[in-house]
C-alpha positions as CSV (number, residue, x, y, z in Angstrom):
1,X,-71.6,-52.8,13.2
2,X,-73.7,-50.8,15.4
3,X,-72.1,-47.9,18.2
4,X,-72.9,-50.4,20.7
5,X,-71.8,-53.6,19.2
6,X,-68.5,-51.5,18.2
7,X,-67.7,-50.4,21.8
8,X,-68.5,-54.1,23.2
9,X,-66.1,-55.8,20.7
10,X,-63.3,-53.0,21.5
11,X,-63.4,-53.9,25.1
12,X,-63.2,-57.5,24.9
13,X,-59.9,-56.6,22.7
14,X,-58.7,-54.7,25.4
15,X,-59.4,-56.7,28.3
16,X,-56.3,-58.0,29.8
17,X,-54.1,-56.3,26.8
18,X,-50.8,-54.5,28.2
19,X,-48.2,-52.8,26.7
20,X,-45.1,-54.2,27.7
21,X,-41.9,-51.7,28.2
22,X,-39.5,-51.8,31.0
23,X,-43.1,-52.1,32.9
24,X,-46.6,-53.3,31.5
25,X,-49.4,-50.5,31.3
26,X,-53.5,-51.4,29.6
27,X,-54.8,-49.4,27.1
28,X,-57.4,-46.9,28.1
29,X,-59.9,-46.0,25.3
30,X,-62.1,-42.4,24.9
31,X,-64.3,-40.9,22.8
32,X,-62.8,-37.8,21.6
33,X,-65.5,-36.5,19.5
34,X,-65.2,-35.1,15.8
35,X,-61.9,-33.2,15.7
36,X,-59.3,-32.4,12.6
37,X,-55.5,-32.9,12.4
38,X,-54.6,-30.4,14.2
39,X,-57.1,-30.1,17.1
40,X,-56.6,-33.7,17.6
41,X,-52.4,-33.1,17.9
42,X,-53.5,-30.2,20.0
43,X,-55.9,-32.0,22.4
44,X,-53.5,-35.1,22.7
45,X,-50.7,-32.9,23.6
46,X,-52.5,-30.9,26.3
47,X,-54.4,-34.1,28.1
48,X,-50.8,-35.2,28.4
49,X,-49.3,-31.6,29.8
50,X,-46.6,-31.7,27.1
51,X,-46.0,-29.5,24.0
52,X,-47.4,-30.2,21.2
53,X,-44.2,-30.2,19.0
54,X,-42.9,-33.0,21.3
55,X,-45.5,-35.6,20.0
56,X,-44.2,-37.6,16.8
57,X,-46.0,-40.4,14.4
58,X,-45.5,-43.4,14.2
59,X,-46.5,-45.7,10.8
60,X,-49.4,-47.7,12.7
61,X,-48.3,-51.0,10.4
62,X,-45.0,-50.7,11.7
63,X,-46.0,-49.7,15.5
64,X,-48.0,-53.3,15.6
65,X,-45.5,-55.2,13.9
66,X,-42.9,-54.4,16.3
67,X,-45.1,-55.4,19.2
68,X,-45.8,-58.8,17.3
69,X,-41.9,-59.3,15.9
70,X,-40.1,-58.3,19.3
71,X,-42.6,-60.9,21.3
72,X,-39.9,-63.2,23.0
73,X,-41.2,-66.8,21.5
74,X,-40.5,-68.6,24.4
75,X,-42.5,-66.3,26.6
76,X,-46.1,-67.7,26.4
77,X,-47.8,-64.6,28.0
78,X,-45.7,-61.8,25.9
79,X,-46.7,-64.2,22.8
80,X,-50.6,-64.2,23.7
81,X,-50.3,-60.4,24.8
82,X,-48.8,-59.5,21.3
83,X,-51.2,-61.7,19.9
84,X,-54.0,-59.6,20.9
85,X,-52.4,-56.7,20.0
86,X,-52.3,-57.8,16.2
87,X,-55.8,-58.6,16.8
88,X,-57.0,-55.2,18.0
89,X,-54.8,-54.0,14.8
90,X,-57.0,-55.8,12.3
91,X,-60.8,-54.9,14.4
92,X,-59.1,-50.9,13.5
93,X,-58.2,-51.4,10.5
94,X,-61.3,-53.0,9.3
95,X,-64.0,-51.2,11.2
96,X,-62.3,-47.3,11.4
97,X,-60.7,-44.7,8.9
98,X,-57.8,-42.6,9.7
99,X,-55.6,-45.1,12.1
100,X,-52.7,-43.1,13.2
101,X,-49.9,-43.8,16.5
102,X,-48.5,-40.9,18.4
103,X,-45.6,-41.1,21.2
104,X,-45.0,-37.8,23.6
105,X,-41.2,-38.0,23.6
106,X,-39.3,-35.8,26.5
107,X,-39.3,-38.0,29.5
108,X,-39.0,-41.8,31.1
109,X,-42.6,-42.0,31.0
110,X,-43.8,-42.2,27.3
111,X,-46.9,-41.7,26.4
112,X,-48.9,-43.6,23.6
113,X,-51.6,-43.1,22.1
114,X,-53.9,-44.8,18.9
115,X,-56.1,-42.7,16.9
116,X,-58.8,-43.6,15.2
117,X,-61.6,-42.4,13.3
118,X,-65.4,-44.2,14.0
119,X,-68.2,-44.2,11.3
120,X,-69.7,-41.2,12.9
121,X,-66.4,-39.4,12.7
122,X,-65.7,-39.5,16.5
123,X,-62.3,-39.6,17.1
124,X,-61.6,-42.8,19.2
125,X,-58.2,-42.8,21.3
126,X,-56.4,-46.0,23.1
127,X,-54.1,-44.4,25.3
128,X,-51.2,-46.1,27.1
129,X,-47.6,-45.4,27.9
130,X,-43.7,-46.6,27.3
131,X,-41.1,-46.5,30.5
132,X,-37.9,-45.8,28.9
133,X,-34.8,-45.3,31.2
């Protein structure tokens, strides 16, 4: 799949995809460029004006089943919304390297953020957030 191709098929996956919490935020995706481990802890940490030691991992596998597990079945719209979710988890998975989750712990506002590596080791990043009171 082509740079082009890639980017149109990641928007259409998060088009209308939220992240529920005790509110509902989208996903916001950016083209990091080629970074290591620890330039891309560094740079997620700063564009979110927190310390870097407040930023944990999170098993990807386990961050997307939890979406898709805690969807309230009788809730058509969470149900969809977490559908999608799993559906953006298999395009990563099958068309990046390196899939990682981070949260920025420290405050009611948490931030989120998906890593992944493209074919021409870019560094893509979905960013959303958490409200936790």
């Amino acid at each position: 799949m082509d740079q082009e191709q890639f980017f149109t098929t990641l928007q259409a996956h998060l088009d209308g995809l939220l992240y529920f919490s005790e509110s509902e935020a989208p996903l916001l995706s950016e083209k990091l460029g080629p970074l290591g481990e620890e330039e891309l802890r560094a740079k997620i940490a700063l564009q979110n004006d927190k310390d870097p030691q407040s930023l944990s991992s999170i098993d990807p596998a386990a961050f997307f089943s939890d979406i898709l597990n805690q969807a309230d079945p009788g809730d058509r719209v969470i149900v969809e919304n977490a559908q999608k979710f799993g559906e953006l988890y298999t395009f990563l998975k099958n068309n990046c390297s390196n899939l990682q989750v981070f949260r920025l712990e420290g405050g009611t506002r948490v931030p989120i953020i998906i890593t992944a590596v493209l074919p021409d080791q870019d560094t893509l990043s979905l960013s959303t957030y958490a409200i936790e009171s």
